[in-house]
N, C-alpha and C positions, 0 to 999 in steps of 0.2 A: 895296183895298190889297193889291199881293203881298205874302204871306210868305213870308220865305227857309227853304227846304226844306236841314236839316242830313241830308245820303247816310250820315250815320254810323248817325240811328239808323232806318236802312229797312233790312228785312230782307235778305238776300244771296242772289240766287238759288243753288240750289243744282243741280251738273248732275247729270243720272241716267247712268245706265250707257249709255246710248242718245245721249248729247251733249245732250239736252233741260233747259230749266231746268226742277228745282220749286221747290218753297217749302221749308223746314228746318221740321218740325212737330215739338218732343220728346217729345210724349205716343207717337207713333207710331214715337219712336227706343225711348223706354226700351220699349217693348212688343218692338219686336225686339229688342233686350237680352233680353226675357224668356223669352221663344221658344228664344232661342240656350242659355240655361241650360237651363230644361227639359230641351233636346235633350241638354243635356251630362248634366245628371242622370241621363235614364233611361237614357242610356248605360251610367254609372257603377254604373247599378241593376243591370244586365242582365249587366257583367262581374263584380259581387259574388253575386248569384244564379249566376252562372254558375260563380265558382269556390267556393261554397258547394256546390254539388248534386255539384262533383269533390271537393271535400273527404269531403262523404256518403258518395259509390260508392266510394273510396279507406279508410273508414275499416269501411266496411262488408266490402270486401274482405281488411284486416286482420281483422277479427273473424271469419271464416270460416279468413283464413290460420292462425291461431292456436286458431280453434277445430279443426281438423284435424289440426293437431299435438298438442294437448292432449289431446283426447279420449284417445286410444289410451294416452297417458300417464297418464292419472286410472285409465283403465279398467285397465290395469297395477299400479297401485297400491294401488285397492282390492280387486283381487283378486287380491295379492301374484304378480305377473305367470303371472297364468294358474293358480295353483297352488289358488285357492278353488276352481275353476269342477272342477280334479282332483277334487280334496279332497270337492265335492258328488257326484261319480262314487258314489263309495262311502258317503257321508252317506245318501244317498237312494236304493238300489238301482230304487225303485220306477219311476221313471221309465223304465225298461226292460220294455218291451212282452215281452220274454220270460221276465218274473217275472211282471209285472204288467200284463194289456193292457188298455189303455187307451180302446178302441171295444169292446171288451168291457162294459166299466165303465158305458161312458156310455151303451151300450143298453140295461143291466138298468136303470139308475138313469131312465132314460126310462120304461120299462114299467113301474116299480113306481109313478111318479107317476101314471100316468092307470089304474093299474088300482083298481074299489071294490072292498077287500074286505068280505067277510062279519061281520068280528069285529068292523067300524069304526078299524083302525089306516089310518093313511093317511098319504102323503110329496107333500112338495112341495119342489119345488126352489126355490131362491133366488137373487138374486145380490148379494154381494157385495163392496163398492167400499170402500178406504179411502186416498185417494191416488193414486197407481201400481199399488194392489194391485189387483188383478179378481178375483173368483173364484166358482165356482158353490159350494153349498152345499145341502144337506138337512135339511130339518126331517122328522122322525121322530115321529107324533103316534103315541103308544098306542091300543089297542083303546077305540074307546067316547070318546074326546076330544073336545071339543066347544069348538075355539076360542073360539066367542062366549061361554061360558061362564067363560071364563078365561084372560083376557085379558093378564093381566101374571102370569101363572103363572111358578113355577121351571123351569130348562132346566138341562141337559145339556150340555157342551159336549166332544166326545171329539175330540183330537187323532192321526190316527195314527200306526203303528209304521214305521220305514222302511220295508221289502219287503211293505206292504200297501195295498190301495186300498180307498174305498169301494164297491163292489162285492161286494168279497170277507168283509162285515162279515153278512151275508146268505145261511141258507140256502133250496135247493131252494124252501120253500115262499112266498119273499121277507119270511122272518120274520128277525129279530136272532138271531145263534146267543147260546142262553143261555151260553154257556161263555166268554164272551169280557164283557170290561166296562160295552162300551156297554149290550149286551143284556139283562148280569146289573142294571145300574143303572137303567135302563126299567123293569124288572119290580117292582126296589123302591119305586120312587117314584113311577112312574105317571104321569109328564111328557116331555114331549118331548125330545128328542135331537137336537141340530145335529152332522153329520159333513160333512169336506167332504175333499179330495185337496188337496194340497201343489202351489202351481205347478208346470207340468212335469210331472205326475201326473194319473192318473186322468180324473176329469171337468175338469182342471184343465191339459190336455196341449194346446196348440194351437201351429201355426205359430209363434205369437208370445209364447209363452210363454217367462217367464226358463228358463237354467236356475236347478235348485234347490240351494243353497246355505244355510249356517249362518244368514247375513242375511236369506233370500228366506222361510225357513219360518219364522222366529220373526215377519217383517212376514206373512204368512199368519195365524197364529195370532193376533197381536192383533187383525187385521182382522176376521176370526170374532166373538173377545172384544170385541170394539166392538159388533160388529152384536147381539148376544147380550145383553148389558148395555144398549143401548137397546127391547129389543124385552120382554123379560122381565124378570121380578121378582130374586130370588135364582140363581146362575148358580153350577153344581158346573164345574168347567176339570176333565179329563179327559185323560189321555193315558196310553200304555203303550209302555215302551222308548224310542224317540225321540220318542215324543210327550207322552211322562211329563216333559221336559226341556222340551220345547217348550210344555206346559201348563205349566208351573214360570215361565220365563221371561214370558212372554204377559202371567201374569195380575200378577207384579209388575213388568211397565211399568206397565201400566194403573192400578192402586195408587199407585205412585210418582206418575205423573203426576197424580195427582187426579180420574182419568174412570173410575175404580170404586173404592164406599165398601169398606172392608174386612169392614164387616160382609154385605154384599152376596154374599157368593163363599168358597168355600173348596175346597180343593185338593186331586184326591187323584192324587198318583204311583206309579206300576205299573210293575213293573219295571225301572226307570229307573236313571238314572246321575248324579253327580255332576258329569262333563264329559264329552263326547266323546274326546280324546284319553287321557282314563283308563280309556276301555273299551279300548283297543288298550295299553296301558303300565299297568297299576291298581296296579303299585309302585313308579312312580316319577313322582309326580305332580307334582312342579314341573317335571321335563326333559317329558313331555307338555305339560303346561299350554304351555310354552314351543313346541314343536314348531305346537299347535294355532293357536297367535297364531302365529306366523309363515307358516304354509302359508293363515290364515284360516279352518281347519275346525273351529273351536270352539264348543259352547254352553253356556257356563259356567251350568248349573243351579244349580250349592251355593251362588255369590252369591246369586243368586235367591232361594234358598229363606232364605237367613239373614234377607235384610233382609224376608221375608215373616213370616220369624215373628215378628221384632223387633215388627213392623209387626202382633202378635196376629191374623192371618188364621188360622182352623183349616185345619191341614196334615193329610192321610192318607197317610201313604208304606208300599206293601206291596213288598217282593222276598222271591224266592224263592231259599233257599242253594243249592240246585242247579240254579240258571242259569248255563250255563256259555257265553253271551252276555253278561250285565253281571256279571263276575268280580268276587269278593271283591278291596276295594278301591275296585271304581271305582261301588259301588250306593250308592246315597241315602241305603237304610235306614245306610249305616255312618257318614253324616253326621248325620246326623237323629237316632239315636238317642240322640247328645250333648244334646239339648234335650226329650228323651221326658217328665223330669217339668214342662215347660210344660203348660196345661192345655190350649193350642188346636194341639197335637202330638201324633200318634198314630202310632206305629213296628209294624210286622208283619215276622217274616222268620216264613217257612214249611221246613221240610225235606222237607214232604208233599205240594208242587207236583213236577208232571212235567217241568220245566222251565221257559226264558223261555213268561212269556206266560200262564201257568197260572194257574186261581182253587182254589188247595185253599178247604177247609173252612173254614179259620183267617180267610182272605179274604172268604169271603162272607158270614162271620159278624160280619164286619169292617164290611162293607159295607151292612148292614142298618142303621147310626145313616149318617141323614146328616150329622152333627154332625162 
C-alpha cells in the first residue's frame, strides 16, 4: 500500500556556492557561528592588547616627560637653587686637593692598613653602607689589640674638622699625633678609633661622589654612627670644629630614632659651634640662623644638643677662649654652660690653648674621665 509522501516535511536541499545541492545540517551551522566569533574575539583581543601596550609606551613616556622636568626642579629646591651646593664650597674646604689631597690621603691610608707594626697597633679599612651613603672608613686598633679578645669593646668614633682629612690625623711614624683628640683619646682608653673623610673628601673623593653639603656630612656621620653602634659595645661620637657639630647632630638622630640607647654613647664637643651661620655672624643669631635656612648651609648643633641632654646622654663640651675660628657667641660652651649643673653636662673653656683646635692642660685633664 502507497503512502502519501507530505514534501513539507523532507528536508530542502540546500545549494553551495558552487550551484550543488547539500543537505542543511545545524550542528555544522552553529559550529561556523562559532568559528566566526572566535575570529571576532581574538580580533577584539588583539585591538585591546594593542591599545593597552600604546597606552603603556604613552604613559611611560609621560613619566620620563615629567620626570625631566621635575628633576631639575626638586634638585633646585632642595638645594635652594644652587645656593647649598655654594654654601658646601666653604662648609667643607677640604674637598679641595689644594688644602687637602686626596690621593695623598688614600695612599698613606692604604700603606698603613697592610703595614705590621712592631708595637701591635694596626688599621683596617672598612666600608661603609647606610642607604645612598657609601663610604670608606678606618678602624684604628691600639698597640697590643687583640680583636678576638674583644669583641664588643668600646669605640671611638672621631668626626673631622673642615680643612682636614684622614691622612693628615698621622704622623711621620704613622702614629695618631698625641696632640690632637682622636690620638689623645686612644691613649686614654686604649680602644679603637673609627675616622673616616666626609663624601667628596679624602678617602671618600671619587668620580661619583656627592658634593659635600650640610645634608651630605651629617647622613655621613650617622652612617659611621650606625655601623659603630652595631659593631661595638659603648660608643664616645667625637668631633672637633665641624665635626664637634656633626658629632652633636649624628648621634641625637640616632637617640631620637631609637637605634642607639642613651646609655650607650656619650659626647664629647671640641671646639665647636652652636650653628654654622653663627660662626660667620656670632651676634646676630636669629638673622644668621635665618640666612643659613635659606642658602641651606646650616647645622643646627644647639637643637641637637638640648634634646640630647633632655634626653640625659653625658655631654663633654671643651672650647678654647682664644679661638678666634669659633668666636665668642657662636661656641657651644656658651650654650651648654646653661645646663652645666646637670650631672650628665660638663662645660670646659680654656684661656691656655693656642688656639682653634688646641688640647691645653685643662682639656686633657678633662679627658681622662670617660664619664
Amino acid at each position: 500500500m502507497d503512502t502519501a509522501i507530505n514534501s513539507q516535511h523532507l528536508p530542502h536541499p540546500v545549494l553551495s556556492s558552487e550551484g550543488r545541492a547539500t543537505s542543511a545540517d545545524p550542528e555544522s551551522s552553529f559550529r561556523g557561528r562559532d568559528v566566526k566569533l572566535q575570529k571576532v574575539e581574538r580580533f577584539f583581543v588583539k585591538i585591546g592588547a594593542t591599545i593597552n601596550k600604546g597606552l603603556q609606551s604613552f604613559s611611560a613616556l609621560c613619566h620620563r616627560v615629567i620626570s625631566v622636568i621635575l628633576t631639575p626642579i626638586i634638585w633646585l629646591a632642595e638645594n635652594r637653587f644652587g645656593l647649598t651646593k655654594l654654601a658646601g664650597l666653604l662648609l667643607v674646604p677640604s674637598q679641595f686637593d689644594v688644602l687637602c689631597n686626596s690621593k695623598q690621603c688614600t695612599k698613606l691610608i692604604n700603606a698603613l692598613c697592610k703595614v705590621e707594626f712592631k708595637d701591635g697597633r694596626s688599621y683596617r679599612q672598612i666600608d661603609v653602607e647606610d642607604g645612598s651613603t657609601k663610604l670608606k672608613a678606618v678602624i684604628c686598633y691600639p698597640p697590643g689589640w687583640n680583636y678576638q679578645d674583644n669583641p664588643t669593646s668600646n669605640c671611638i668614633v672621631f668626626n673631622n674638622p673642615n680643612g682636614m682629612v684622614t691622612g693628615q690625623l698621622f704622623n711621620p711614624e704613622g702614629k695618631f699625633w698625641c696632640d690632637m683628640l682622636p690620638g689623645y683619646l686612644q691613649k686614654q682608653r686604649h680602644c679603637p678609633v673609627i675616622i673616616y673623610d666626609y663624601s667628596g673628601t679624602g678617602l671618600n673623593k671619587t668620580p661619583s661622589s656627592p658634593w659635600p653639603t650640610g645634608d651630605t656630612i651629617i647622613r655621613d656621620g650617622c652612617a659611621v654612627l650606625k655601623y659603630a653602634a652595631k659593631h661595638f659595645g659603648h660608643i664616645e661620637n667625637t668631633g672637633t670644629s665641624l665635626g664637634g657639630g656633626v658629632a652633636t647632630v649624628s648621634l641625637e638622630k640616632l637617640v631620637s630614632e631609637g637605634m642607639l640607647e642613651e646609655k650607650r654613647a656619650n659626647l664629647i664637643s671640641h671646639d665647636s659651634f652652636t650653628s654654622i651661620p653663627r660662626v660667620v655672624m656670632p651676634r646676630c643669631h636669629a638673622f644668621a640662623d635665618f640666612l643659613g635656612l635659606l642658602v641651606g648651609g646650616t647645622v643646627n648643633a644647639e637643637r641637637s644638643m638640648n634634646k640630647l641632654i633632655d634626653r640625659s646622654v653625658s655631654v663633654k663640651v671643651l672650647n678654647n677662649k682664644k679661638d678666634h675660628v669659633i668666636r665668642d657667641g657662636a661656641r657651644m660652651s656658651g650654650f651648654a654652660s646653661c645646663y652645666a649643673k646637670r650631672l650628665n653636662v660638663s662645660v670646659y673653656e680654656s684661656a691656655e690653648g693656642q688656639g682653634h683646635m688646641a688640647l691645653p692642660y685643662k682639656f686633657r685633664e678633662a679627658l681622662k674621665d670617660p664619664a
